[in-house]
C-alpha atoms as an extended CHARMM CRD file, in Angstrom:
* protein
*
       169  EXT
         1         1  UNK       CA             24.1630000000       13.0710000000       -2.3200000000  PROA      1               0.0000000000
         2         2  UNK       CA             22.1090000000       11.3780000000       -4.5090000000  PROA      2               0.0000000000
         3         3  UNK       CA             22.1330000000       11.0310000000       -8.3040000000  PROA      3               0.0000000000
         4         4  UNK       CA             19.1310000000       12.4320000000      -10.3170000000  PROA      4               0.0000000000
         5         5  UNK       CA             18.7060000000        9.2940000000      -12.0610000000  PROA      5               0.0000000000
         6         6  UNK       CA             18.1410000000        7.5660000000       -8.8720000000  PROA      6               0.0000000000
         7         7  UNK       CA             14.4990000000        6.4750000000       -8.4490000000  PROA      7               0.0000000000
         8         8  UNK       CA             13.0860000000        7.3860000000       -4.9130000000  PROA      8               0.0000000000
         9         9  UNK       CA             12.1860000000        3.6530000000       -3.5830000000  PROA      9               0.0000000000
        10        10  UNK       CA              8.9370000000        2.6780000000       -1.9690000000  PROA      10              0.0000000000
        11        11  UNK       CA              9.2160000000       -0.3260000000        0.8420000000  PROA      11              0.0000000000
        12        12  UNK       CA              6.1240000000       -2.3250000000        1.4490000000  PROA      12              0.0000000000
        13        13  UNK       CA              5.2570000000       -4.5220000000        4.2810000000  PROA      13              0.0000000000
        14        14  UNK       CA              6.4530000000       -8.5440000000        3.6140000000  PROA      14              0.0000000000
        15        15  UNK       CA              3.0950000000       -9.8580000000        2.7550000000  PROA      15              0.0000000000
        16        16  UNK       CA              2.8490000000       -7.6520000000        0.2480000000  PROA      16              0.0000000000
        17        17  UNK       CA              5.8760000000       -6.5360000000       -0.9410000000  PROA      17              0.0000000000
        18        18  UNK       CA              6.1670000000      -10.4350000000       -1.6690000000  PROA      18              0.0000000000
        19        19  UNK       CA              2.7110000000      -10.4590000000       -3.5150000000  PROA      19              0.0000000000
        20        20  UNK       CA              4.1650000000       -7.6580000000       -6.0340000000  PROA      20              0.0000000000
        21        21  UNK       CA              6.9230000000       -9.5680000000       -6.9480000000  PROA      21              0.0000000000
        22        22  UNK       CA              4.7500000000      -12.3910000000       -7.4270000000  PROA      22              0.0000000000
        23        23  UNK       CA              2.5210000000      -10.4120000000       -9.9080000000  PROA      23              0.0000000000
        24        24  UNK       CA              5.9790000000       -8.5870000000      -11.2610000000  PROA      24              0.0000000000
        25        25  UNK       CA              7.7030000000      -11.9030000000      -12.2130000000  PROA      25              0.0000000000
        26        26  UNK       CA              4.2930000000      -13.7790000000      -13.3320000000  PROA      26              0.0000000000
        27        27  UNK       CA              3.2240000000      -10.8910000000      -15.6240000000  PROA      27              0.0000000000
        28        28  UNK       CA              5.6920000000       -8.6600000000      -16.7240000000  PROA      28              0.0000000000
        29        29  UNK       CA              9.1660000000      -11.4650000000      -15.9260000000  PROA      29              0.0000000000
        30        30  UNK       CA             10.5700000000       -9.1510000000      -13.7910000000  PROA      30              0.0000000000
        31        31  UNK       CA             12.8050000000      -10.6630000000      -11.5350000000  PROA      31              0.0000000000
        32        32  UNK       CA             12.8250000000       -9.4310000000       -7.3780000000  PROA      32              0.0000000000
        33        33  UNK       CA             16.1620000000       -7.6220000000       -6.4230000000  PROA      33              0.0000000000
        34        34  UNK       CA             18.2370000000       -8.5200000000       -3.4500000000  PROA      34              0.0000000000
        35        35  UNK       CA             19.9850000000       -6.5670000000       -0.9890000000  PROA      35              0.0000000000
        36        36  UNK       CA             23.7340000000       -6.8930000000       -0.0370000000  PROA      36              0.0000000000
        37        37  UNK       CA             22.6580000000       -9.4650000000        2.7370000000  PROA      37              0.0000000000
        38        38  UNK       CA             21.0530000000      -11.9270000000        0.3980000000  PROA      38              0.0000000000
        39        39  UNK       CA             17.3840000000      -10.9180000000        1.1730000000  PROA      39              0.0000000000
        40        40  UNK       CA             14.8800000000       -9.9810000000       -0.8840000000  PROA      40              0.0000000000
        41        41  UNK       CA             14.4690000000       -5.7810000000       -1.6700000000  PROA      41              0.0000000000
        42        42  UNK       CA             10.7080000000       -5.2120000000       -0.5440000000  PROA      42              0.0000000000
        43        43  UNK       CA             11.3570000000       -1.5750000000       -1.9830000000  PROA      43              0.0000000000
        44        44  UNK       CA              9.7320000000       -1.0240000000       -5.5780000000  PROA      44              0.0000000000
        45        45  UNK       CA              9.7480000000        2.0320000000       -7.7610000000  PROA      45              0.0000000000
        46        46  UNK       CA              6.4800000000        4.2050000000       -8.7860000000  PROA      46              0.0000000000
        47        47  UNK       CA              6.9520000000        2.3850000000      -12.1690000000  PROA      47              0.0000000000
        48        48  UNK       CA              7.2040000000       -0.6500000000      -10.8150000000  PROA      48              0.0000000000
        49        49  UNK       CA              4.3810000000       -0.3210000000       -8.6020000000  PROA      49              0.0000000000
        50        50  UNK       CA              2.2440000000        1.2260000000      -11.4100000000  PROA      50              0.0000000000
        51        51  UNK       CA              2.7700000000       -2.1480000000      -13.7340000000  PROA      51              0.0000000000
        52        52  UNK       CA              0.0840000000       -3.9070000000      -11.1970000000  PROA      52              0.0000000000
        53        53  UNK       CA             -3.5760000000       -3.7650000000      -12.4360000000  PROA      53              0.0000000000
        54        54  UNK       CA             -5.2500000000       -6.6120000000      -10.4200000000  PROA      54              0.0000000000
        55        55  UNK       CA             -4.5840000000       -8.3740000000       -7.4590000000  PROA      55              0.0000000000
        56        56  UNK       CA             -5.9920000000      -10.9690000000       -5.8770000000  PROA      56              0.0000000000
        57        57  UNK       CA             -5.1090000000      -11.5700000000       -1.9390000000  PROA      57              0.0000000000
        58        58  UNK       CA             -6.0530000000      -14.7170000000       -0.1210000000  PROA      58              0.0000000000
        59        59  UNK       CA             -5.8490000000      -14.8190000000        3.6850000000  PROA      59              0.0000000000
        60        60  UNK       CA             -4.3540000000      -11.8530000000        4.4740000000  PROA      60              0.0000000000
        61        61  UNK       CA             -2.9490000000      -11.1030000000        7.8750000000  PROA      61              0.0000000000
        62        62  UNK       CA             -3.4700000000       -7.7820000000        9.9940000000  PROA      62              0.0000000000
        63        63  UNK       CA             -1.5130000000       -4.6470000000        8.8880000000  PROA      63              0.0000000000
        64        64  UNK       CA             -0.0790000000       -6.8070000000        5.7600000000  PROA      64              0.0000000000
        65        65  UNK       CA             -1.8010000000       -4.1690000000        3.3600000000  PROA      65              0.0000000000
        66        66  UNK       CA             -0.3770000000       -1.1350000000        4.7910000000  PROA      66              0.0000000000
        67        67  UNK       CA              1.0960000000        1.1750000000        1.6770000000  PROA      67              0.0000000000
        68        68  UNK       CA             -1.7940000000       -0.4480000000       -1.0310000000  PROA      68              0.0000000000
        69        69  UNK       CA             -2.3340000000        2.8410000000       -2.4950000000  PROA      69              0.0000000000
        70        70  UNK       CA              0.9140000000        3.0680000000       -3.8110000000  PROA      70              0.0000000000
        71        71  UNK       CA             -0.5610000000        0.7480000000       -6.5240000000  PROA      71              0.0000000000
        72        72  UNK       CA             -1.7710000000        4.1030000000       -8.6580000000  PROA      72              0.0000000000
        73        73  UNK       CA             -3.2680000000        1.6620000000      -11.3270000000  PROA      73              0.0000000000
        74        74  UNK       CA             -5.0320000000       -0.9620000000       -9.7650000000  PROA      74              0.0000000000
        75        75  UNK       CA             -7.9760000000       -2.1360000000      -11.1430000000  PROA      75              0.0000000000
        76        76  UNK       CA             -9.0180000000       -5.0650000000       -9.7560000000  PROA      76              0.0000000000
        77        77  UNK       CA             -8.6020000000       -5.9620000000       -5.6880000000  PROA      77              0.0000000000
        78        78  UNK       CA             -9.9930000000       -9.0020000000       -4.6500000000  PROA      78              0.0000000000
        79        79  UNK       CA             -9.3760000000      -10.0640000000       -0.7130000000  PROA      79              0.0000000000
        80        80  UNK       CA            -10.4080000000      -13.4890000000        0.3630000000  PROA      80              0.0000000000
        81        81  UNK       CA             -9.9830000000      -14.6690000000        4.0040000000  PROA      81              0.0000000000
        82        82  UNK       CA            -11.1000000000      -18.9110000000        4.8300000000  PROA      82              0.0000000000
        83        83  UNK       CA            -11.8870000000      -18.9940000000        8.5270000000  PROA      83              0.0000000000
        84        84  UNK       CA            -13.1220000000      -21.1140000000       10.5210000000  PROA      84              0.0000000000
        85        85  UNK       CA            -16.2190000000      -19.3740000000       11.6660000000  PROA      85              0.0000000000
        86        86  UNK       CA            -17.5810000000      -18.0640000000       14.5710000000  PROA      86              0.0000000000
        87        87  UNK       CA            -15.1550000000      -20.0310000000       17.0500000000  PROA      87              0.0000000000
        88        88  UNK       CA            -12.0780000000      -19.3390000000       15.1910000000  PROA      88              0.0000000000
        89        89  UNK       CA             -9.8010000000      -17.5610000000       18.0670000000  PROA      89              0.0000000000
        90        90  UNK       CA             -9.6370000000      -13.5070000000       17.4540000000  PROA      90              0.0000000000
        91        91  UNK       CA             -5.4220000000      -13.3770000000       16.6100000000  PROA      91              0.0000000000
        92        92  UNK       CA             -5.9620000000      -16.5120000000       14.3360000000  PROA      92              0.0000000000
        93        93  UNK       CA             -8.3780000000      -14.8310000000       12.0330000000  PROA      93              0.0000000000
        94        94  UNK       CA             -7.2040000000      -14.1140000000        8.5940000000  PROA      94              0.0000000000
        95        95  UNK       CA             -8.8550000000      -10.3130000000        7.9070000000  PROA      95              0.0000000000
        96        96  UNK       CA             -7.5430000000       -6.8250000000        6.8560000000  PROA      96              0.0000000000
        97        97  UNK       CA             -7.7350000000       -4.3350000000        9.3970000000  PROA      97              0.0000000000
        98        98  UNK       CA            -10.3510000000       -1.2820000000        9.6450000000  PROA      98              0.0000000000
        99        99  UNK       CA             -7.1310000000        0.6680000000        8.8340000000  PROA      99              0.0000000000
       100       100  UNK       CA             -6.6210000000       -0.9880000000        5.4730000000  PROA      100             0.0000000000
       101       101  UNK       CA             -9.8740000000       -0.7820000000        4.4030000000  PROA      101             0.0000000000
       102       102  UNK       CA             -9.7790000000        3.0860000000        4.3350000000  PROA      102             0.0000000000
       103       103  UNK       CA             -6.4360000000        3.2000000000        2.5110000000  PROA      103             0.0000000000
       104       104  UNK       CA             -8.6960000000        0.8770000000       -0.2920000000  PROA      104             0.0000000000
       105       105  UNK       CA            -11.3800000000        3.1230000000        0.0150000000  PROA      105             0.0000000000
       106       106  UNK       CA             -8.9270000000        6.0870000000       -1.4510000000  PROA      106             0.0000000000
       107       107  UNK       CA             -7.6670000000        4.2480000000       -4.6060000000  PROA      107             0.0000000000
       108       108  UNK       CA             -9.8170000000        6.0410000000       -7.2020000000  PROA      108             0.0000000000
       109       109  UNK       CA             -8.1220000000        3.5990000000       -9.9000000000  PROA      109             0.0000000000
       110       110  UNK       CA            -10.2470000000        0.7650000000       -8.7930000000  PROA      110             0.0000000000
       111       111  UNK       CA            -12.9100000000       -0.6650000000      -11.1400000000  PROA      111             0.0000000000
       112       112  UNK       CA            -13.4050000000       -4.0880000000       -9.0890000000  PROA      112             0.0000000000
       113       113  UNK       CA            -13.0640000000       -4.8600000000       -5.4480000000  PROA      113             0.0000000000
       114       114  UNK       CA            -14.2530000000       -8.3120000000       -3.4040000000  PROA      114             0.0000000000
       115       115  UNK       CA            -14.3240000000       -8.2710000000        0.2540000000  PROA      115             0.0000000000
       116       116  UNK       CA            -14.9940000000      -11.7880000000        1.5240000000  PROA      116             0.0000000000
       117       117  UNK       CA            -15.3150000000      -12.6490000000        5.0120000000  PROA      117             0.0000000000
       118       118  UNK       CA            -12.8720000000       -9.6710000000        6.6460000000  PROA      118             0.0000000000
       119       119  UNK       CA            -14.3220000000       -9.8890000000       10.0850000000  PROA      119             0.0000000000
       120       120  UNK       CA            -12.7330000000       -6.3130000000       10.9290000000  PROA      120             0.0000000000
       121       121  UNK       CA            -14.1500000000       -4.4120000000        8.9150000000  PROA      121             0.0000000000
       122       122  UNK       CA            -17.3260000000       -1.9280000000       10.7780000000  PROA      122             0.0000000000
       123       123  UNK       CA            -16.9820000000        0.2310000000        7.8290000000  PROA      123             0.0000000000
       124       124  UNK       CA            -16.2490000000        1.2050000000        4.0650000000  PROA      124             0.0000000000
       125       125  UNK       CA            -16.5520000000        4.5430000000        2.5390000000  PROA      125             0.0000000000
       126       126  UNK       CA            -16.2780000000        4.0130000000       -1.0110000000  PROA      126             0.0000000000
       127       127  UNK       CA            -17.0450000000        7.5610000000       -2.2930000000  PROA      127             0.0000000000
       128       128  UNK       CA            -13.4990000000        8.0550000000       -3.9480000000  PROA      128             0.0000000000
       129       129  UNK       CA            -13.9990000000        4.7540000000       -5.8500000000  PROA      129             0.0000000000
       130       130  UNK       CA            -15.0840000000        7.0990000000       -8.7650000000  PROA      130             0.0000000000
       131       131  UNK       CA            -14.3930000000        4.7360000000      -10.9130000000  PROA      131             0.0000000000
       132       132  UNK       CA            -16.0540000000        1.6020000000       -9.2110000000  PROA      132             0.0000000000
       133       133  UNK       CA            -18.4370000000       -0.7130000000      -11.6120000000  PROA      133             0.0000000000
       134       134  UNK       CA            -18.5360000000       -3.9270000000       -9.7840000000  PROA      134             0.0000000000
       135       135  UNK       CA            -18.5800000000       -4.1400000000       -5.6140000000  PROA      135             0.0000000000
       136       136  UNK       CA            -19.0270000000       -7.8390000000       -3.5100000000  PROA      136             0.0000000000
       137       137  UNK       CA            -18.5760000000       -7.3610000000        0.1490000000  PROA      137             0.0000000000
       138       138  UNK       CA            -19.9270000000      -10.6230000000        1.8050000000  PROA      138             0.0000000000
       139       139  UNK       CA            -20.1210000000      -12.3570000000        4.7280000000  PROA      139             0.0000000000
       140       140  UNK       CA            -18.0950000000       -9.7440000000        7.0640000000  PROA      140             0.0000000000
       141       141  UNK       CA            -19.6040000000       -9.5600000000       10.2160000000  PROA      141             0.0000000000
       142       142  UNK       CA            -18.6670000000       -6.4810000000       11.4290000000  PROA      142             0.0000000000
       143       143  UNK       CA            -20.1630000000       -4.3490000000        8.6980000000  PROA      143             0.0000000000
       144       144  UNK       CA            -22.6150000000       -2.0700000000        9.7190000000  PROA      144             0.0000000000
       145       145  UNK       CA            -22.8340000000        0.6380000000        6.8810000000  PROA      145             0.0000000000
       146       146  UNK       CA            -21.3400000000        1.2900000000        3.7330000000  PROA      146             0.0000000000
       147       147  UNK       CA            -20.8010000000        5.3680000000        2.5330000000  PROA      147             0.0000000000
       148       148  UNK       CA            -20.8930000000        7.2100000000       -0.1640000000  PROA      148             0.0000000000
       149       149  UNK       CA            -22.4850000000        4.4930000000       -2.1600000000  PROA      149             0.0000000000
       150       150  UNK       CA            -25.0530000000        6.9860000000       -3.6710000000  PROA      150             0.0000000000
       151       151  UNK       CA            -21.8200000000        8.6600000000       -5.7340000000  PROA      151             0.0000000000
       152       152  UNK       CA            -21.0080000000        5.6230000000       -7.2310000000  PROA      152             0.0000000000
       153       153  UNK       CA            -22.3830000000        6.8660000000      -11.1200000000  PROA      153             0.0000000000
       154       154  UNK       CA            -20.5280000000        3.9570000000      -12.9770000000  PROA      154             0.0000000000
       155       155  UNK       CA            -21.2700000000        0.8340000000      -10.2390000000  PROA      155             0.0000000000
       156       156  UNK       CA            -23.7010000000       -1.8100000000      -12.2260000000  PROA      156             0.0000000000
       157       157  UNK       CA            -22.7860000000       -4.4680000000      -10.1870000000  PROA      157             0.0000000000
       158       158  UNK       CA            -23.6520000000       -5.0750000000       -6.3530000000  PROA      158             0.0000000000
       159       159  UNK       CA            -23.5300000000       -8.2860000000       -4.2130000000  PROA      159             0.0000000000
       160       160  UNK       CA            -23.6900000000       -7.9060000000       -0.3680000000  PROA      160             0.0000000000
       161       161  UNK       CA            -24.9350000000      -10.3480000000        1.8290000000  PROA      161             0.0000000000
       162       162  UNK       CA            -23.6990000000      -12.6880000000        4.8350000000  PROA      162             0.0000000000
       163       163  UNK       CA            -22.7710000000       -8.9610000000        6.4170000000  PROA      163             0.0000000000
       164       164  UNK       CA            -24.8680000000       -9.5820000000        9.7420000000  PROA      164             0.0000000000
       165       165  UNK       CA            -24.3570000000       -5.9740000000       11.4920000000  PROA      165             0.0000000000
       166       166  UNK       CA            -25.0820000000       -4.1020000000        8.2500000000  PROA      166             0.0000000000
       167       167  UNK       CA            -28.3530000000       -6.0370000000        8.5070000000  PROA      167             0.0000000000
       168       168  UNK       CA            -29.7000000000       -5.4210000000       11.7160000000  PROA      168             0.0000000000
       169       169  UNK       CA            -32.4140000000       -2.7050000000       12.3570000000  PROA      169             0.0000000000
């Protein structure tokens, strides 16, 4: 049985469990834990998890943002992908998945979020980003319509463009 004073654990995928830790030791100097094998604990507690505010993500792979809700006080989410274009091969493209991208669009904590080139993405509804002021999706391919902009009462900042579906008639 376990103690009350235990803390229930939350595990993360790699890429991002990794990218905590990162921010964890860079801005608060707290050190990752390590298992009884040697590797690296990708489990963090709500406290732990609450400590990040802003996070920037560069070339992310597929499914690597699964559980980024559990960050209850981000602020800031920026998500970068470099690719090669047009004849980059599908499984070599560097993009968060449709999936993802409606776990983001549930974290009413965020103030900021950047979405360049995700070539996944057909979607966003950011009507739970109560708190939104500033949104940049560009150059994602895929996008053909963004919801729930309308309910956006704090947004004062927009950029979208290079988003060729959401252009089209």
């Amino acid at each position: 049985m376990e103690s009350t004073n235990e803390q229930e654990m939350i595990a993360l995928p790699i890429g991002l469990g990794l990218r905590i830790w990162e921010e964890l030791r860079e801005k608060h100097g707290i050190s990752p834990r390590f298992n009884r094998s040697g590797l690296m604990d990708l489990s963090f507690s709500e406290e732990e998890l609450a400590m990040i505010t802003t996070l920037k993500i560069e070339n992310p792979s597929r499914g690597e943002l699964k559980g980024i809700s559990k960050l209850s006080n981000l602020q800031k989410l920026d998500i970068r992908s470099d690719t090669a274009g047009d004849y980059s091969k599908d499984n070599m493209i560097c993009t968060i998945t449709q999936k993802e991208i409606e776990e983001i669009g549930q974290m009413s904590s965020l103030r900021t979020l950047i979405l360049n080139n995700q070539r996944d993405i057909e979607y966003i509804d950011v009507s739970q980003l109560e708190n939104l002021e500033f949104l940049s999706i560009t150059n994602s391919p895929k996008l053909e319509e963004i919801y729930g902009i309308e309910k956006l009462n704090k947004l004062y900042g927009l950029t979208c463009y290079g988003n060729r579906a959401l252009m089209r008639d």
